[in-house]
C-alpha positions in Angstrom: -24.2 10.3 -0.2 -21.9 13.1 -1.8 -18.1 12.0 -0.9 -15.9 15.1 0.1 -12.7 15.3 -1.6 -9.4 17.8 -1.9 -9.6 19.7 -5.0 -5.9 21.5 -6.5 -4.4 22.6 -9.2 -1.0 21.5 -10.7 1.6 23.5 -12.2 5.0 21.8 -13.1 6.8 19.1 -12.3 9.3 19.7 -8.7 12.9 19.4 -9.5 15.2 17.5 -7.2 17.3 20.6 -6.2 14.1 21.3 -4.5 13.6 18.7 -2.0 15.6 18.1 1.3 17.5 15.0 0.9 17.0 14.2 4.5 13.3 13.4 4.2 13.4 12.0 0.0 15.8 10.2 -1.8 16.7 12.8 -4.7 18.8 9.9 -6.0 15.8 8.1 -6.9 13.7 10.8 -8.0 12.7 11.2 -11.4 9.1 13.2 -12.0 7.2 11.8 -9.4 5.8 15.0 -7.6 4.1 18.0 -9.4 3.9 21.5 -7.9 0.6 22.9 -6.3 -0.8 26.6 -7.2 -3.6 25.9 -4.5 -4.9 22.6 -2.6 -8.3 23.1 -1.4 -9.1 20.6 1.5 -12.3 19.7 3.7 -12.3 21.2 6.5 -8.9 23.0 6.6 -9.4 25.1 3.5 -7.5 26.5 0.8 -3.6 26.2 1.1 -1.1 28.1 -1.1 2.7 28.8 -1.0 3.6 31.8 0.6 0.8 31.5 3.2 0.3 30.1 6.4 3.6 29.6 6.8 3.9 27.0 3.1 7.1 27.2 1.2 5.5 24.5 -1.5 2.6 21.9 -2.0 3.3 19.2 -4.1 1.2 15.8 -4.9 2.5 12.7 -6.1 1.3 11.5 -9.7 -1.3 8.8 -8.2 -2.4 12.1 -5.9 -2.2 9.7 -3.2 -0.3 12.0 -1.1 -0.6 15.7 -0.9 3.0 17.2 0.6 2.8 20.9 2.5 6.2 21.8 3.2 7.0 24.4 5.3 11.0 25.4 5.6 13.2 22.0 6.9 9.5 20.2 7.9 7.0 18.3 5.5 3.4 17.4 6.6 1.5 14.6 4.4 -2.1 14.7 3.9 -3.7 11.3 2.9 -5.9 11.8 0.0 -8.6 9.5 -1.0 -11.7 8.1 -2.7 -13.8 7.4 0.9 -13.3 11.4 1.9 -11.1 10.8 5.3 -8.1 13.0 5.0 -5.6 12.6 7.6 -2.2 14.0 8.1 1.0 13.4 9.7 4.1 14.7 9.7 7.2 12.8 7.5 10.4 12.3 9.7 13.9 11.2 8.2 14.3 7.4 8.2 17.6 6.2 7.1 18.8 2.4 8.0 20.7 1.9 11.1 22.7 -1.6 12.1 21.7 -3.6 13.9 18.3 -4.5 12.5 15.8 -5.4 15.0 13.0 -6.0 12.3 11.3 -6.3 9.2 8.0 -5.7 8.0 7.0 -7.2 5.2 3.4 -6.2 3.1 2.0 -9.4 1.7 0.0 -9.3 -1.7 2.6 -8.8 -4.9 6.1 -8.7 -2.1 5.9 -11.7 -0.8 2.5 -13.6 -2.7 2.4 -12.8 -6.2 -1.3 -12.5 -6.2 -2.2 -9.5 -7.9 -3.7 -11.0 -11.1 -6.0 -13.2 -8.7 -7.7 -10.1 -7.1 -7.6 -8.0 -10.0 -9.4 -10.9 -12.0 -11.9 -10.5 -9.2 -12.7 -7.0 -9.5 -12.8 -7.2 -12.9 -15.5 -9.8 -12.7 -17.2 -8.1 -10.2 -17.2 -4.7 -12.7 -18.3 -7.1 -15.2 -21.5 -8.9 -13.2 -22.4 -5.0 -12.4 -22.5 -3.6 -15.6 -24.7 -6.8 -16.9 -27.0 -6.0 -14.1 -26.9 -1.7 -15.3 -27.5 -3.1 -18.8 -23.9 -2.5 -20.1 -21.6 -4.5 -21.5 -18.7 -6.2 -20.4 -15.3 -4.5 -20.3 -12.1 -7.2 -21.7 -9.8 -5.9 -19.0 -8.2 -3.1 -17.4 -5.0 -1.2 -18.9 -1.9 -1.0 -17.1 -2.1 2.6 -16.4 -5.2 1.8 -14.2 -2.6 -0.7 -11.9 -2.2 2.4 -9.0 -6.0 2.6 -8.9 -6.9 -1.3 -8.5 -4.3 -2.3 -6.4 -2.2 -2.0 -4.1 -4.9 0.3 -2.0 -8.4 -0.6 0.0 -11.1 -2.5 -1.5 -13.7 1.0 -1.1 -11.5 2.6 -2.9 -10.4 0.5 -5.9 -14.5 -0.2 -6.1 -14.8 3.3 -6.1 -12.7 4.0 -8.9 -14.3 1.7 -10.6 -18.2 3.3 -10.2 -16.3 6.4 -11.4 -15.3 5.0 -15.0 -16.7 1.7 -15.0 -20.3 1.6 -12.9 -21.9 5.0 -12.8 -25.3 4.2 -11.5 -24.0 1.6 -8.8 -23.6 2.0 -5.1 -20.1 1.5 -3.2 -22.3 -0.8 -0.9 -23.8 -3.2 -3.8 -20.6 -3.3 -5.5 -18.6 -4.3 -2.5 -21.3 -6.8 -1.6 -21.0 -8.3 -4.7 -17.1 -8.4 -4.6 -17.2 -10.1 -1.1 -19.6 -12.9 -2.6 -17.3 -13.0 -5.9 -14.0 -13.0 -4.0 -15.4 -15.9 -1.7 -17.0 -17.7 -4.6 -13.6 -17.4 -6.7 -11.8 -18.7 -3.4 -13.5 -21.8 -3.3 -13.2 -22.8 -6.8 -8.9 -21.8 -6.7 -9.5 -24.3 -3.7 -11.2 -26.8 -5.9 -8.8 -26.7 -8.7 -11.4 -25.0 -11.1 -9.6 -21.6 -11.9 -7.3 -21.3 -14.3 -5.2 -18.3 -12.7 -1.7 -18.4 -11.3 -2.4 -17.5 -8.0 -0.8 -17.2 -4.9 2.7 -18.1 -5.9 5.6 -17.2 -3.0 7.7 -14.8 -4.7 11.7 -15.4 -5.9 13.8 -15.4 -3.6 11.5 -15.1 -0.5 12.4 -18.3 1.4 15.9 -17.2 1.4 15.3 -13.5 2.5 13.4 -14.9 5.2 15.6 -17.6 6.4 18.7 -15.0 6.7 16.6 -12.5 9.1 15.9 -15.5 11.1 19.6 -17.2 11.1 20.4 -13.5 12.3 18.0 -12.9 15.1 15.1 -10.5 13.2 12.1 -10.2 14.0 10.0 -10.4 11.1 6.1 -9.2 11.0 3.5 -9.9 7.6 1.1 -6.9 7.0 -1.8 -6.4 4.7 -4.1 -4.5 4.2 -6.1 -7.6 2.6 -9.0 -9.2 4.8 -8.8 -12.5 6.5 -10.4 -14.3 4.6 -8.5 -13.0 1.6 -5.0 -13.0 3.2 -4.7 -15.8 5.7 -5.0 -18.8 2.9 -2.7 -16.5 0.2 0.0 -17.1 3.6 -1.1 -20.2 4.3 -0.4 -21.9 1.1 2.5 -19.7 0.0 4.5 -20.5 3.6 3.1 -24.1 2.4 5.1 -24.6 -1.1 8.2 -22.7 0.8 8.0 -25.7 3.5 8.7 -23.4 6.0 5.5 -24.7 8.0 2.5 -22.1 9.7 2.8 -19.3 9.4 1.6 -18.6 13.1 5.0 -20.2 14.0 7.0 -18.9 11.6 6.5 -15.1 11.7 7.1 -12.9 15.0 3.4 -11.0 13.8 1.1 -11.5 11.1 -1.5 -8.4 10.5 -4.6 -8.7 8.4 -7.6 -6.0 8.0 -9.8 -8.3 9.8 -13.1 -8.9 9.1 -16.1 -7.1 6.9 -19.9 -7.1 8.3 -21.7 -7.5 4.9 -25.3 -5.9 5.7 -24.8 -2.0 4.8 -21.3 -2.5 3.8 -20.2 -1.2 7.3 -16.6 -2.6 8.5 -16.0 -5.4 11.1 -12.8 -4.2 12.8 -10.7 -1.0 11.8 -7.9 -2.0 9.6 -10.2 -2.8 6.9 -11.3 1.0 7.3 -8.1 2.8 8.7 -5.8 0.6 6.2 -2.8 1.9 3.9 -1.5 4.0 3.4 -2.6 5.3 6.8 0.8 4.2 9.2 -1.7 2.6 12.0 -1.7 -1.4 10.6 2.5 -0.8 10.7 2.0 0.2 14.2 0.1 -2.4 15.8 2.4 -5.1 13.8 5.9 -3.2 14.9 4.4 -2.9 18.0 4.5 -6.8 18.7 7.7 -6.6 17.4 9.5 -5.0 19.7 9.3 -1.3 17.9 9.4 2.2 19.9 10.1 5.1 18.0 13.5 5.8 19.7 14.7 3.0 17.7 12.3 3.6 14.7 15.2 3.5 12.3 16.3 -0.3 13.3 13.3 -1.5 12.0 12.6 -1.3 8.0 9.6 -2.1 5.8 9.4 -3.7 2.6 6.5 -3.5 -0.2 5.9 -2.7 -3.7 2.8 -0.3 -3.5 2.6 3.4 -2.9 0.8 2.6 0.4 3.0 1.2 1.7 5.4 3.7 0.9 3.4 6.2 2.4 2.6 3.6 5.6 6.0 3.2 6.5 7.1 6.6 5.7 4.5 8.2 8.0 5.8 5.8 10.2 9.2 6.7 10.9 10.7 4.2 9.3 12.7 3.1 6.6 11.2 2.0 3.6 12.7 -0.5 0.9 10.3 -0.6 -2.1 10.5 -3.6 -4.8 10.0 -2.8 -8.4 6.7 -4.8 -10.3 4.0 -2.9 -8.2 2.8 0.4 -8.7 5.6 3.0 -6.6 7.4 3.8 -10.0 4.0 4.6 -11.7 2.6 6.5 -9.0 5.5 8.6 -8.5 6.6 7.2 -4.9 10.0 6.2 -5.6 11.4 9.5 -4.1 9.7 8.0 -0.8 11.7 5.0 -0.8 14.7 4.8 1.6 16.0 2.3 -1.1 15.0 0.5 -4.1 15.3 -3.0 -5.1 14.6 -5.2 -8.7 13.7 -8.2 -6.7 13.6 -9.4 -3.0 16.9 -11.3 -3.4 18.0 -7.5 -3.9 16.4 -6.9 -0.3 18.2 -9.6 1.0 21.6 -8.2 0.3 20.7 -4.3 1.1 19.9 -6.1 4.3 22.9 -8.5 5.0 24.9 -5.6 4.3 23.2 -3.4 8.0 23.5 -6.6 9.0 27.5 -7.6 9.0 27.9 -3.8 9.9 
């Protein structure tokens, strides 16, 4: 099946003069957007500065997000590797005391995991190529971080067919993840894997027990499947002693479940997940969020998607250095930026004792 995609052309890096400090953080900015000469997408067609009412496109260095701005308004159009290309419009989110809540993404913010599930695509690129009659790759280099996590399964399995698989089929290579990643689940279980996995992150257990001395309501979302996510919670929230998580947490979302046979997808947020805003929704949404009060509530995560997810959101977004919104040139996104999450902690208690 032949995958539609948006097609453009790149000409210069933007310069911070030329953004509205309203909607990015200029302070923050370094390169991470490039000007557009033309963005071609399915459906809408050809866009270019100077028509239809565009002042500038620009795309972010992972081209996870395409921005049309036109005057004092931007409109960001979700590009990806599965050819679904929605747009929404990207309001101004600055913090505002009090907090009500926090949303907090899971894998690499709160659960340092990442080298877990990249092991696991790697193995599954590996067990594919043996089966195309190619040989085995060492590992993956740190420029490829953006593009094998940090975003949906289909898609970092579809960058991998693209340099890794050729001949394979999104469908066989996510079946054979889903049997790896349950297959490298049970022996983590069993003691038999030497990987660090699923260690809480510094300085966690004292973020979250200051937004609950103070009253926040605090909500867990992934984009990661049940399966994958619930035990990564589970025995993180264990080795905190902070007891189930089910207790603990005012809303824990997960993508749900996968139906194997065709590769189709049990429930939507494994489909519709980052950096699409709709996961943050149904998780704020238990928390008490409306978008009157949009800028009481803040999110917290170290990938471009979630960047994008709470940004497209309304709200205010603190990303955490180590994941991939530096590389991928969504710093400029961030309402803030912090080293580590005791960092969070006191860019919070700060709205906080206002």
């Amino acid at each position: 099946m032949m995958v539609s995609k948006i097609e453009f052309k790149t000409a210069g890096v933007v310069d911070a003069t030329e953004l509205d400090p309203a909607l990015f953080n200029v302070g923050l900015y370094g390169d991470d957007l490039s000007h557009l000469e033309w963005c071609k997408i399915p459906g809408r067609g050809t866009l270019k500065a100077g028509e239809q009412g565009v002042t500038m496109l620009a795309v972010n260095k992972a081209h996870e997000f395409i921005f049309v701005f036109r005057g004092s308004s931007v409109e960001v159009i979700l590009n990806n590797k599965v050819g679904l290309f929605p747009s929404f419009a990207m309001l101004p989110a600055r913090i505002e005391a009090p907090i009500k809540g926090v949303l907090l993404d899971l894998d690499g913010t709160c659960v340092k995991s990442e080298a877990f599930w990249i092991a696991v695509i790697l193995e599954t690129v590996n067990r594919m190529r043996n089966r195309l009659g190619m040989p085995p790759v060492a590992a993956f280099d740190r420029s490829e971080l953006p593009h094998i996590s940090g975003r949906t399964v289909p898609e970092h399995l579809l960058y991998c067919i693209q340099h890794y698989c050729p001949r394979a089929a999104l469908g066989e290579l996510q079946d054979l993840y889903t049997d790896i990643a349950e297959e490298y689940m049970q022996k983590l279980n069993a003691g038999e894997l030497d990987i660090d996995a699923f260690e809480p992150a510094e300085g966690l257990k004292e973020l979250l027990l200051m937004l609950k001395e103070n009253g926040v309501k605090i909500g867990i979302v992934t984009s990661g499947l049940y399966y994958k996510a619930w035990p990564e919670l589970k025995q993180a929230m264990d080795k905190l002693g902070l007891g189930e998580p089910t207790e603990f947490f005012d809303a824990v979302l997960t993508s749900g479940t996968l139906a194997k046979k065709g590769g189709a997808c049990g429930t939507m947020g494994n489909a519709i997940a980052k950096p699409w805003p709709n996961i943050y929704f149904e998780a704020a949404q238990v928390i008490g969020f409306t978008m009157d009060e949009r800028e009481h509530y803040v999110g917290v995560g170290d990938s471009g998607s979630d960047a994008g997810s709470l940004r497209l959101m309304g709200t205010p977004f603190i990303g955490v250095a180590h994941g991939n919104i530096e590389q991928g040139g969504t710093k400029c996104m961030c309402t803030d930026f912090a080293g580590s999450l005791a960092e969070v902690k006191e860019l919070l208690e700060k709205q906080l004792k206002n």
